[in-house]
CHARMM-style PDB file with segment names, atoms N, HN, CA, C and O in Angstrom:
ATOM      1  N   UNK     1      19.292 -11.078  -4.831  1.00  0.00      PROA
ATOM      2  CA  UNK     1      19.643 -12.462  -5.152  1.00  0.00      PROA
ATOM      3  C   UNK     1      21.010 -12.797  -4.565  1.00  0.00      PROA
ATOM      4  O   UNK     1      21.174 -13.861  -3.967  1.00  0.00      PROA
ATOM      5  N   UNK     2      22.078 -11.838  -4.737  1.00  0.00      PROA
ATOM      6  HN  UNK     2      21.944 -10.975  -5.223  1.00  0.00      PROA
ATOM      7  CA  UNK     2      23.290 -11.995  -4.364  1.00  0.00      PROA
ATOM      8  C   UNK     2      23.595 -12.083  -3.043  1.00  0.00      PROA
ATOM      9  O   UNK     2      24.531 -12.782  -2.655  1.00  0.00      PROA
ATOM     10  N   UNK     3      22.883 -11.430  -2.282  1.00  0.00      PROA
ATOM     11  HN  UNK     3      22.122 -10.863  -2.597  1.00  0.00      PROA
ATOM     12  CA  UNK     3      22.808 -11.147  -0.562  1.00  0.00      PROA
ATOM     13  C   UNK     3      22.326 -12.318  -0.238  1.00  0.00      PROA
ATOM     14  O   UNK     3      22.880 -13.089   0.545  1.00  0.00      PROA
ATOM     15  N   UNK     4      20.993 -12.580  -0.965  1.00  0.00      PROA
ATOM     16  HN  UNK     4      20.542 -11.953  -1.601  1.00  0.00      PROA
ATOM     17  CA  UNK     4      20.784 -13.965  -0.581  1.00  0.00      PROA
ATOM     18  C   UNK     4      21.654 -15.407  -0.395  1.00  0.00      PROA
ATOM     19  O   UNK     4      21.820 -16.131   0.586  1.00  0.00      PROA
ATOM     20  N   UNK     5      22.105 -15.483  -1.721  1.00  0.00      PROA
ATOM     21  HN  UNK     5      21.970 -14.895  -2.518  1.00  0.00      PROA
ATOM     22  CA  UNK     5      23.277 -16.192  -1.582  1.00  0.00      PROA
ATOM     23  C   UNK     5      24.483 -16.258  -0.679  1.00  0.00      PROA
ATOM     24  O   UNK     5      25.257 -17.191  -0.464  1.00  0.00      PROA
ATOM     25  N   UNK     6      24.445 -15.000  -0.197  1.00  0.00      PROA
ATOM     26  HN  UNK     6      23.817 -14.242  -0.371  1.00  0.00      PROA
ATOM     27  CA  UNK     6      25.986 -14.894   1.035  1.00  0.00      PROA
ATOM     28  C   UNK     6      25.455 -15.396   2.092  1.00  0.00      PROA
ATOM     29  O   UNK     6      26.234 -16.091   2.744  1.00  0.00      PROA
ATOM     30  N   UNK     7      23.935 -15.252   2.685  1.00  0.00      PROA
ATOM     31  HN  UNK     7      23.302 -14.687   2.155  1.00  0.00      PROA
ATOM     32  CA  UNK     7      23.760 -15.850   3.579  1.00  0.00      PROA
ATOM     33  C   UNK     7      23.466 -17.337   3.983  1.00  0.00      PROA
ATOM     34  O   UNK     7      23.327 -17.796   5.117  1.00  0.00      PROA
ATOM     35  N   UNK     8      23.396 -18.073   2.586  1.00  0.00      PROA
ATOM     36  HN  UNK     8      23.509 -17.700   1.664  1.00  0.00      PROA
ATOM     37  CA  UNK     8      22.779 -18.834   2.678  1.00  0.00      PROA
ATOM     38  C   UNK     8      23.323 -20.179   4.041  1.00  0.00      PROA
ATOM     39  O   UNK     8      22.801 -21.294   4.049  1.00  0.00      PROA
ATOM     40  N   UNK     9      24.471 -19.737   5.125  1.00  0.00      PROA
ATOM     41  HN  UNK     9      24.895 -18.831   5.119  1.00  0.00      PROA
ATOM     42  CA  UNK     9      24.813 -20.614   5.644  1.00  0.00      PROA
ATOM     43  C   UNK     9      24.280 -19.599   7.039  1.00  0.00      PROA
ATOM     44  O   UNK     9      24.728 -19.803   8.168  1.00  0.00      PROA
ATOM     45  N   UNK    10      23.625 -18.888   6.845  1.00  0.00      PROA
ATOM     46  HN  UNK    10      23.262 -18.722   5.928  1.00  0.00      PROA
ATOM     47  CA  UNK    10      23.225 -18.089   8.344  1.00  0.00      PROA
ATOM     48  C   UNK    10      21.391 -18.057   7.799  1.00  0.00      PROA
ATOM     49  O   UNK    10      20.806 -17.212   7.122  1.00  0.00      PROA
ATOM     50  N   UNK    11      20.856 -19.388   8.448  1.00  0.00      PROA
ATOM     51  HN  UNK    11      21.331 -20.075   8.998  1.00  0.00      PROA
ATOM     52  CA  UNK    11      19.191 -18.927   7.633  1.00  0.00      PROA
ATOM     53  C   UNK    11      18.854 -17.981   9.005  1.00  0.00      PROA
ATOM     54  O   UNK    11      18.001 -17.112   8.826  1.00  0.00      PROA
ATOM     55  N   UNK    12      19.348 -18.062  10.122  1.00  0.00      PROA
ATOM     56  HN  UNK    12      20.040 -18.768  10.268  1.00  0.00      PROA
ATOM     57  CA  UNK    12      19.083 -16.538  10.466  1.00  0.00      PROA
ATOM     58  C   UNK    12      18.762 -15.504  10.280  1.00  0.00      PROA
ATOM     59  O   UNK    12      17.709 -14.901  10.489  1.00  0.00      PROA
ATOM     60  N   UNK    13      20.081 -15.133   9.685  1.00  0.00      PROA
ATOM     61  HN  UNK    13      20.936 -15.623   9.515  1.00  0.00      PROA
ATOM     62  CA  UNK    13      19.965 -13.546   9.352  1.00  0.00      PROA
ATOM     63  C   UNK    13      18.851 -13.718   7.589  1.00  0.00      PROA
ATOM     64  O   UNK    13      18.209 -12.771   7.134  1.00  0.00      PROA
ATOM     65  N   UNK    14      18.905 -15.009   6.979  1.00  0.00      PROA
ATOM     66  HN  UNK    14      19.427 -15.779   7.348  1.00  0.00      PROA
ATOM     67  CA  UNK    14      18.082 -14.710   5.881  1.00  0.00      PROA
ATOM     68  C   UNK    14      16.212 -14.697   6.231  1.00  0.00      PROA
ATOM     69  O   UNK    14      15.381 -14.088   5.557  1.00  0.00      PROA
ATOM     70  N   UNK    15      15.973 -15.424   7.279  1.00  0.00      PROA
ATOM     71  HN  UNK    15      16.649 -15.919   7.826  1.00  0.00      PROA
ATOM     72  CA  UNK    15      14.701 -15.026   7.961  1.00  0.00      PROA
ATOM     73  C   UNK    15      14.397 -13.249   8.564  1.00  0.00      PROA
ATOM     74  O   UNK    15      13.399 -12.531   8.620  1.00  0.00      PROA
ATOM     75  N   UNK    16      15.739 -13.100   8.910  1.00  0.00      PROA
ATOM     76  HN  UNK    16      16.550 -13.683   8.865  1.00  0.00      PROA
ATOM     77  CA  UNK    16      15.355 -11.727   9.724  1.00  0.00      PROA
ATOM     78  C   UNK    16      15.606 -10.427   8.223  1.00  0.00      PROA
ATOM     79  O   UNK    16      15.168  -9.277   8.184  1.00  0.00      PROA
ATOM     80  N   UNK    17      16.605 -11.295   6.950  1.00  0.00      PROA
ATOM     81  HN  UNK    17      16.960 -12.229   6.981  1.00  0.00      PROA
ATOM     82  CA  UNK    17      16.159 -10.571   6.094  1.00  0.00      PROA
ATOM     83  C   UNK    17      14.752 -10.429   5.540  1.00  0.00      PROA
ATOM     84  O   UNK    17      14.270  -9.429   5.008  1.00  0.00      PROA
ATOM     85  N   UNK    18      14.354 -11.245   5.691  1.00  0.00      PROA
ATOM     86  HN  UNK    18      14.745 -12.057   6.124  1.00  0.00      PROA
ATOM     87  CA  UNK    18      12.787 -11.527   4.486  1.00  0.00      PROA
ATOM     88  C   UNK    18      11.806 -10.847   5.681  1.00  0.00      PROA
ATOM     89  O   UNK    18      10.832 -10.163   5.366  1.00  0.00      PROA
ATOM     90  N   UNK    19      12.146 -11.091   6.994  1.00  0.00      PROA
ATOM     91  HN  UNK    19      12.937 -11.647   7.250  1.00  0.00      PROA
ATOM     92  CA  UNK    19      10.999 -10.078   7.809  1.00  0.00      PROA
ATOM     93  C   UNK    19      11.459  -8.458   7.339  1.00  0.00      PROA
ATOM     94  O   UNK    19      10.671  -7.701   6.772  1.00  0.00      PROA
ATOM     95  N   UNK    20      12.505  -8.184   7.595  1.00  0.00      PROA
ATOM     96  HN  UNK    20      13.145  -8.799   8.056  1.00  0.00      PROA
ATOM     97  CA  UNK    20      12.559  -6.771   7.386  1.00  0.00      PROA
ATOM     98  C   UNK    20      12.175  -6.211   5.821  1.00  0.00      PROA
ATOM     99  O   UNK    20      11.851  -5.058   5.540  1.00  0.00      PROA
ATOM    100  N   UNK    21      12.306  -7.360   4.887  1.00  0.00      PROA
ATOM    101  HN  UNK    21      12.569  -8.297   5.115  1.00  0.00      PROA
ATOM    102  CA  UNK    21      11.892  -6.951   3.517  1.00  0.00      PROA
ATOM    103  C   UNK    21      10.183  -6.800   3.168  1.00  0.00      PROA
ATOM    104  O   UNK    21       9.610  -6.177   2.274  1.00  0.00      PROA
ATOM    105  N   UNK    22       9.729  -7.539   4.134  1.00  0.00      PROA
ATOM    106  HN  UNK    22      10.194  -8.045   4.860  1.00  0.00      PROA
ATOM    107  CA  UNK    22       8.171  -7.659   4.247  1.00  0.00      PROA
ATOM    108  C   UNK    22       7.990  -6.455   4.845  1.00  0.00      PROA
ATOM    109  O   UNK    22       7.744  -5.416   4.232  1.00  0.00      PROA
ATOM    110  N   UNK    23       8.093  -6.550   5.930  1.00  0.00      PROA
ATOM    111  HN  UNK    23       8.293  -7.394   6.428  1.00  0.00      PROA
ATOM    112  CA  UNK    23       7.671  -5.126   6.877  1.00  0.00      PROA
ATOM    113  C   UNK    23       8.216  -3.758   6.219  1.00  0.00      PROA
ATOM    114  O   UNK    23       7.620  -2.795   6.701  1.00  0.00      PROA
ATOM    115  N   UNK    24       9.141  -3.413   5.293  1.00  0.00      PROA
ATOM    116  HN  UNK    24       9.625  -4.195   4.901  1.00  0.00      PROA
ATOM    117  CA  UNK    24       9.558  -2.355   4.583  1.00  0.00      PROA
ATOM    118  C   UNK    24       8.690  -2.438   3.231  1.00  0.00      PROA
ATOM    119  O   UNK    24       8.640  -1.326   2.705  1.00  0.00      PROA
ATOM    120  N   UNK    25       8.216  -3.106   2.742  1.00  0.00      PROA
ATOM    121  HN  UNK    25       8.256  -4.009   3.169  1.00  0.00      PROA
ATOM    122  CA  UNK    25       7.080  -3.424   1.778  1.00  0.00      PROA
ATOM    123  C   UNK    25       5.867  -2.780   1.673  1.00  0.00      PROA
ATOM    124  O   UNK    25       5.442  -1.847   0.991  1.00  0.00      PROA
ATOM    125  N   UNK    26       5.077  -4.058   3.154  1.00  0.00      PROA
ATOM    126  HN  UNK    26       5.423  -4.816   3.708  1.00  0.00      PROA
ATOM    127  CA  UNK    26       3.985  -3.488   4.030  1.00  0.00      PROA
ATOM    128  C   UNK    26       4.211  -1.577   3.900  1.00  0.00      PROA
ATOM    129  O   UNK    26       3.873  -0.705   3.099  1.00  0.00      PROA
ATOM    130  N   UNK    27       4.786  -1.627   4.881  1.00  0.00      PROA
ATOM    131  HN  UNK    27       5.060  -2.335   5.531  1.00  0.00      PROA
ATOM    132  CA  UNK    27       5.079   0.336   4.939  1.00  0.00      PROA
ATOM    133  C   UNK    27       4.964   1.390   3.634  1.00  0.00      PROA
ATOM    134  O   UNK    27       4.402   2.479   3.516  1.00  0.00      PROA
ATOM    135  N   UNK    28       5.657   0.666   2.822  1.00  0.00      PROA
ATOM    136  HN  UNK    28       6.114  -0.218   2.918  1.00  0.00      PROA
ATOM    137  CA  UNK    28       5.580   0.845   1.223  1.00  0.00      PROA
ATOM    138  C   UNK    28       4.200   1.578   1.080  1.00  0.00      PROA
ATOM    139  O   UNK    28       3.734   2.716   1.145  1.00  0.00      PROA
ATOM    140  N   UNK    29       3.606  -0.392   0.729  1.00  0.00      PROA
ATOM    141  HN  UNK    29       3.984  -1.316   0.677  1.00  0.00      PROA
ATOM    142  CA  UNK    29       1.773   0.265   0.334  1.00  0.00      PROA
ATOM    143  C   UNK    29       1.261   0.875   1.513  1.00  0.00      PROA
ATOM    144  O   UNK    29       0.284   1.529   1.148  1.00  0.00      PROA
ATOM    145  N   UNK    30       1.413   0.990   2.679  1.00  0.00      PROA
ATOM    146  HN  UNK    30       2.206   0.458   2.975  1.00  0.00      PROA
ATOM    147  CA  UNK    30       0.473   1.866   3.279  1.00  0.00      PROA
ATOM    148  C   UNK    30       0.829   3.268   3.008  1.00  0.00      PROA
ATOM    149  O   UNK    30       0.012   4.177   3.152  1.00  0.00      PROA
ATOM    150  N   UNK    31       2.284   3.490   2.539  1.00  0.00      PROA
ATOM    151  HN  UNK    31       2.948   2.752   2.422  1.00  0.00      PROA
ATOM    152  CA  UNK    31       2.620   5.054   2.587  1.00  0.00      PROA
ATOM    153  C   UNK    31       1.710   4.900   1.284  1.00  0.00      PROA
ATOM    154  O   UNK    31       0.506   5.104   1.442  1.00  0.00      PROA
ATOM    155  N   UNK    32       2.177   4.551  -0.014  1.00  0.00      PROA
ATOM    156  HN  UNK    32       3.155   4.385  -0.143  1.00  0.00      PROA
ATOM    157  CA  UNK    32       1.682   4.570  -1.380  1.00  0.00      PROA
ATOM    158  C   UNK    32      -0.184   4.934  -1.375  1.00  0.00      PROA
ATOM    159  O   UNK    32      -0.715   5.729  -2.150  1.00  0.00      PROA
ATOM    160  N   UNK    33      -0.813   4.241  -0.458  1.00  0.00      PROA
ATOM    161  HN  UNK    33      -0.382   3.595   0.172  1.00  0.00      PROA
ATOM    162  CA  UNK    33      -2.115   4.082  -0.494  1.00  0.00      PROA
ATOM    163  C   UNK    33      -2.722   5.827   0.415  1.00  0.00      PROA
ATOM    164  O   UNK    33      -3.765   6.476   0.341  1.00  0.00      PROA
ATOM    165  N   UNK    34      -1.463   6.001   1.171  1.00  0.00      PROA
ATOM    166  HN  UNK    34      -0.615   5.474   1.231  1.00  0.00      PROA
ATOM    167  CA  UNK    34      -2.039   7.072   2.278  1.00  0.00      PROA
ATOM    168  C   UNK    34      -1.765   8.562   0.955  1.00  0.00      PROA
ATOM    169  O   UNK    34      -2.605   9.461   0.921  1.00  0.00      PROA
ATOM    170  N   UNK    35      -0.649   8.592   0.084  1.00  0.00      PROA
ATOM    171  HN  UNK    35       0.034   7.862   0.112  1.00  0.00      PROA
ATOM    172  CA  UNK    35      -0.567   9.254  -0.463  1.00  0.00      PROA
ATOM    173  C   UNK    35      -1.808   9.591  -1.780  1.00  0.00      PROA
ATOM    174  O   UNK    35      -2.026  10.664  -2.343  1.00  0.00      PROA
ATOM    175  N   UNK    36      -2.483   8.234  -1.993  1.00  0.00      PROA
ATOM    176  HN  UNK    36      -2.306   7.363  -1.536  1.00  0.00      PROA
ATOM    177  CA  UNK    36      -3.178   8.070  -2.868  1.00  0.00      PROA
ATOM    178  C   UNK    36      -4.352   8.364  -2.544  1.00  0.00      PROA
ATOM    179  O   UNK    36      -5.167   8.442  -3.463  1.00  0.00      PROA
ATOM    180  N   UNK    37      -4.810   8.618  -1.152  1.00  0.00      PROA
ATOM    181  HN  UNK    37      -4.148   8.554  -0.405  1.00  0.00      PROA
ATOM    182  CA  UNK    37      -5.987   9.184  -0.460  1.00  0.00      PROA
ATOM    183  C   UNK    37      -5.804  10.799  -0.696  1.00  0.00      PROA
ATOM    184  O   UNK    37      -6.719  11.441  -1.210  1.00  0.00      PROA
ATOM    185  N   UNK    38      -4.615  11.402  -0.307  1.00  0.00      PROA
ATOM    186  HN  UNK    38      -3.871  10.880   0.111  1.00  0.00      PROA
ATOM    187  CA  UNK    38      -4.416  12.686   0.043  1.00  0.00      PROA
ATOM    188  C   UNK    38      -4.393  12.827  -1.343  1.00  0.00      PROA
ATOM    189  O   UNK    38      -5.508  13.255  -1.642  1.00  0.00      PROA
ATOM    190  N   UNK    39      -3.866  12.725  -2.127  1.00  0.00      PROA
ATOM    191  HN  UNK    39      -2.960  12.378  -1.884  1.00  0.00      PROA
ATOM    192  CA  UNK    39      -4.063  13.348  -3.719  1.00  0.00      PROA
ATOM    193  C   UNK    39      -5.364  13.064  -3.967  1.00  0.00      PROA
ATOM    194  O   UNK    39      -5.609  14.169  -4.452  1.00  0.00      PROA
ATOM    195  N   UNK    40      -6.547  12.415  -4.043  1.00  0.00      PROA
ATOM    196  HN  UNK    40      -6.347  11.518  -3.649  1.00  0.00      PROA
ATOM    197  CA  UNK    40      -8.017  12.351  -4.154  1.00  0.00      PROA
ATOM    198  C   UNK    40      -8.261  13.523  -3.330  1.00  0.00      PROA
ATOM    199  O   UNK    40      -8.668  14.598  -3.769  1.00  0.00      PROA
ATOM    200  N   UNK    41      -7.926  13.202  -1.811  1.00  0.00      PROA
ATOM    201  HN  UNK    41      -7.595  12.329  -1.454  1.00  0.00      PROA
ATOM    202  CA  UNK    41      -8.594  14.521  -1.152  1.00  0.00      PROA
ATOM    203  C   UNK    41      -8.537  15.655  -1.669  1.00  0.00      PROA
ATOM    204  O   UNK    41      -9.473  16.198  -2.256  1.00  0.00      PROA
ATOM    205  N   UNK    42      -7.231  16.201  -1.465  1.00  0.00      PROA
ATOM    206  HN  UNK    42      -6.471  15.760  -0.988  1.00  0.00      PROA
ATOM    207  CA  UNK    42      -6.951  17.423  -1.816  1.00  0.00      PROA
ATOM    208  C   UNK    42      -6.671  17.795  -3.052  1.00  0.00      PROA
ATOM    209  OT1 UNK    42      -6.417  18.974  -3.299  1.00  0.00      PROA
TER     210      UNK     42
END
């Protein structure tokens, strides 16, 4: 919330925040989901 607020005069860097927060997300559930296969598997 706070980061947000510092940028709020660069919507730049707050776009290229919210992509990198998405795409570190994304990565998230695919690790979460890949782990959740391998514990079923094995």
């Amino acid at each position: 919330m706070v980061h947000g607020v510092l940028h709020l005069p660069l919507p730049g860097v707050i776009a290229m925040d919210k992509h990198v927060i998405e795409a570190y997300e994304r990565g998230w559930m695919y690790f979460s989901l890949l782990m959740i296969l391998v514990f079923l598997v094995y």
